[in-house]
N, C-alpha and C positions, 0 to 999 in steps of 0.2 A: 755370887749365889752360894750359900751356904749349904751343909748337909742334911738337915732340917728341911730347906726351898727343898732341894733335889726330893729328898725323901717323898712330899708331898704332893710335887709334882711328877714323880715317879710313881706315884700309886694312881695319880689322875689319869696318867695318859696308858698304864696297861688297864685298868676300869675302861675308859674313855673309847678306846682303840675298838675293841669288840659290842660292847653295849651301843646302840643307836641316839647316841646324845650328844658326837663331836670333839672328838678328841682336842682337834683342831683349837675348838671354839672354848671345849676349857679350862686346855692349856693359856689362854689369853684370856680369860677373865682369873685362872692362878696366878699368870704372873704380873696382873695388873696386881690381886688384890694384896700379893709378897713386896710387890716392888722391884721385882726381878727385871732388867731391861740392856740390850744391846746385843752385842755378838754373842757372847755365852748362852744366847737362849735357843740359839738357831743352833748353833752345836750342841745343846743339850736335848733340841728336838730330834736332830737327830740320830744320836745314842740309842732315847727311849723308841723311838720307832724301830729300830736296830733287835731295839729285846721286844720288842712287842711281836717283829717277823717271828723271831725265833720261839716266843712261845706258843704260835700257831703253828712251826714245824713239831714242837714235842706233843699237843695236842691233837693234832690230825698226820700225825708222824705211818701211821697204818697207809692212809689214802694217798699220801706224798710217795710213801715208797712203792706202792703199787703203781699209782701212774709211772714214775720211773722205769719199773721192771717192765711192766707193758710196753714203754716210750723205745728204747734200747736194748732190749734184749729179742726183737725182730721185727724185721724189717717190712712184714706184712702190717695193712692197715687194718688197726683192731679201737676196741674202745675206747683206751687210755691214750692213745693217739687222738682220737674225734674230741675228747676230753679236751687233750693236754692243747690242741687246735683251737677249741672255744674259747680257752685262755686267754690264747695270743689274740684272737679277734678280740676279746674285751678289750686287750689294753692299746689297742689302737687308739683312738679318742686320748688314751692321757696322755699318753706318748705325742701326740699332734699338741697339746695344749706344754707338756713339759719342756718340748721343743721350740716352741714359738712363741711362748706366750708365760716362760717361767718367771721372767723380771716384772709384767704387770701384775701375778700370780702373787708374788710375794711381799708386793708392795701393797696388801690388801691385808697382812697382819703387822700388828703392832700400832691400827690405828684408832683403838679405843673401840667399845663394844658394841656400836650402834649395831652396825652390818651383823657381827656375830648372835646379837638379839633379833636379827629380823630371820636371821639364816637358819637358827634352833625354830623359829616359829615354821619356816618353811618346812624344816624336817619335820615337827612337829607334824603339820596335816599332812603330810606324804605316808610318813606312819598309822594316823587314823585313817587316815582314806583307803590304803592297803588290806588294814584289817578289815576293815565291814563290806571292803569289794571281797574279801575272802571269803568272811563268812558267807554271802549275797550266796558265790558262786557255792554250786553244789557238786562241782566235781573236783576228783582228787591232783587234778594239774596233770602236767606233762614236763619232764625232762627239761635241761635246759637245748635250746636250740642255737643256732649259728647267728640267728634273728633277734632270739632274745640277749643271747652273748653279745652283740654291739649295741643293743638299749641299753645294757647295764650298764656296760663300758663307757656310755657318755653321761650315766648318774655318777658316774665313780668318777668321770673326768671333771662334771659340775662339782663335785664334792670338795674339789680342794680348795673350795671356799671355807673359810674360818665361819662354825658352827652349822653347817651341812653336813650333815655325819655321812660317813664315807660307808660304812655299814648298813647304816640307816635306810641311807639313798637308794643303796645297790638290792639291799631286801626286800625295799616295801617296791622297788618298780620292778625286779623281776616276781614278786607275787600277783601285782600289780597287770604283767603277762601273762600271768596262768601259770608261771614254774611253778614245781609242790614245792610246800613249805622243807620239806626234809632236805633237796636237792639246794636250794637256790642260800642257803645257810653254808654252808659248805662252798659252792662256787665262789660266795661273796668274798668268804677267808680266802682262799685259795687263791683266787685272781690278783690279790694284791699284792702278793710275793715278790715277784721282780721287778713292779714297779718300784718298791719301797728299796729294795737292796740294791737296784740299779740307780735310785736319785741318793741314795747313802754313800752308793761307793764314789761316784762324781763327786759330792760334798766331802770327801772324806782325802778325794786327790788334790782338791782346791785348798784346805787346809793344811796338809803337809805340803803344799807348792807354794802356801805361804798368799793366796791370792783371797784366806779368809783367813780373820785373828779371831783368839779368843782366850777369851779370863779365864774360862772354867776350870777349876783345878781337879786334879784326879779323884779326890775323896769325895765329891757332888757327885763327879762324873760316874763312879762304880755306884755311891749309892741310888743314882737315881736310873742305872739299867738292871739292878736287881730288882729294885722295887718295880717298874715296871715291867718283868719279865714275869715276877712271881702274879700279880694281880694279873697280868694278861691271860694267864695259865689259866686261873678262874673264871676270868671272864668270858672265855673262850668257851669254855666247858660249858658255861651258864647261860651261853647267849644260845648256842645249840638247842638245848634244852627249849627255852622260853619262846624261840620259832616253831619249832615242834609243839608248841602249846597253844601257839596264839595270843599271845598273850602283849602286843607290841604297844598297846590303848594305852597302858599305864607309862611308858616310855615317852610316847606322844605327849599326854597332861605335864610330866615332866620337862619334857622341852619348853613347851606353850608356856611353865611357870616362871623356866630360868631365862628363857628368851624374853621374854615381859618384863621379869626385873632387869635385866641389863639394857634394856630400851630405857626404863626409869629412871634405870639409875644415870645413865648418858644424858635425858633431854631435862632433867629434871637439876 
């Protein structure tokens, strides 16, 4: 992989990561269309996932440290405990699936576009469907709950499907609940923190132990966690914004377009 690939692919996946169009899904339709292929890609995915956490800690860096301060500084049960609690219920679901099920998990990228064409179309209408049951409904939502914390939890678990967006998923099905749009934006980011740092740091003791190789050389490797840290920063900032708008339709047509071309371009 070259610094050029990296670059490119570094801007894909911090875009990718926060906007609802599958990081996953196209980082493999990039490095089909680079030519990028082998161990270096899974090491450099996870790099860019690495900066992607990290520009969600600088962007929501306010709400991070407050649940902390709430979390440990007493030991009475207050909000940023029930908070930092809904969390850990979310990530049940991935956790059973990252546990059991990582090897059949992973053996589902790198096998050309079909699946990631049908999986953008899935997000696609989980997107539309969201928004017009939002707008349908007329009231302003509720909080997230313990209830709705394990249905996202198992959107975010389906999500590690290549072109399921993992954002996507976790927005439009807790809208999809009744969460308000302001809240369930925020949970989405947030819930995903230690799954991503916890499957990073495993991948990251499996390569220094020598039980994973890889080409990638360090000048790919810095340019393609800058680039993606710096685009995540924006993205993050932008995706806020655009749930707070309602605005997810035009996301949805987006997927439906890239999802359809890469069906064509595979069966065709």
């Amino acid at each position: 992989m070259s610094w050029l690939d990296a670059l490119i692919l570094g801007i894909v996946q911090g875009l990718t990561e926060f906007l609802p169009v599958s990081s996953s899904g196209h980082l493999e339709i990039g490095q089909a269309l680079l030519g990028t292929s082998g161990e270096e890609n899974l090491t450099f995915a996870i790099i860019v996932h690495a900066a992607t956490v990290l520009s969600t800690l600088v962007i929501l860096w306010r709400e991070v440290a407050q649940l902390f301060k709430g979390t440990f500084t007493t030991v009475q049960w207050n909000s940023e405990k029930d908070y930092v609690a809904k969390i850990l219920v979310s990530m049940i679901p991935v956790f059973v699936v990252g546990m059991f099920f990582k090897d059949q998990v992973e053996a589902f990228f790198g096998n050309g576009l079909l699946l990631v064409g049908v999986c953008l179309l899935i997000t696609a209408a989980l997107l539309a469907l969201s928004e017009w049951l939002q707008k349908k409904r007329q009231g302003a939502g509720h909080e997230v709950t313990y209830k709705d914390a394990i249905i996202i939890g198992i959107a975010q678990a389906c999500a590690v499907l290549p072109g399921l967006s993992r954002s996507g998923s976790t927005i439009a099905t807790g809208l999809l609940c009744g969460v308000k749009k302001e809240s369930v934006a925020q949970f989405s980011f947030l819930m995903v923190l230690i799954p991503i740092l916890g499957e990073a740091f495993l991948d990251l003791l499996k390569l220094l132990q020598g039980e994973m190789t890889s080409e990638l050389g360090i000048l790919p490797a810095v340019v393609g966690f800058v680039a993606a840290f710096a685009t995540g920063c924006f993205a993050c900032r932008f995706m806020l914004e655009i749930v707070r708008r309602q605005r997810l339709i035009w996301f949805a047509l987006y997927c439906a377009l890239v999802g359809t071309t890469a069906i064509i371009l595979t069966v065709c």
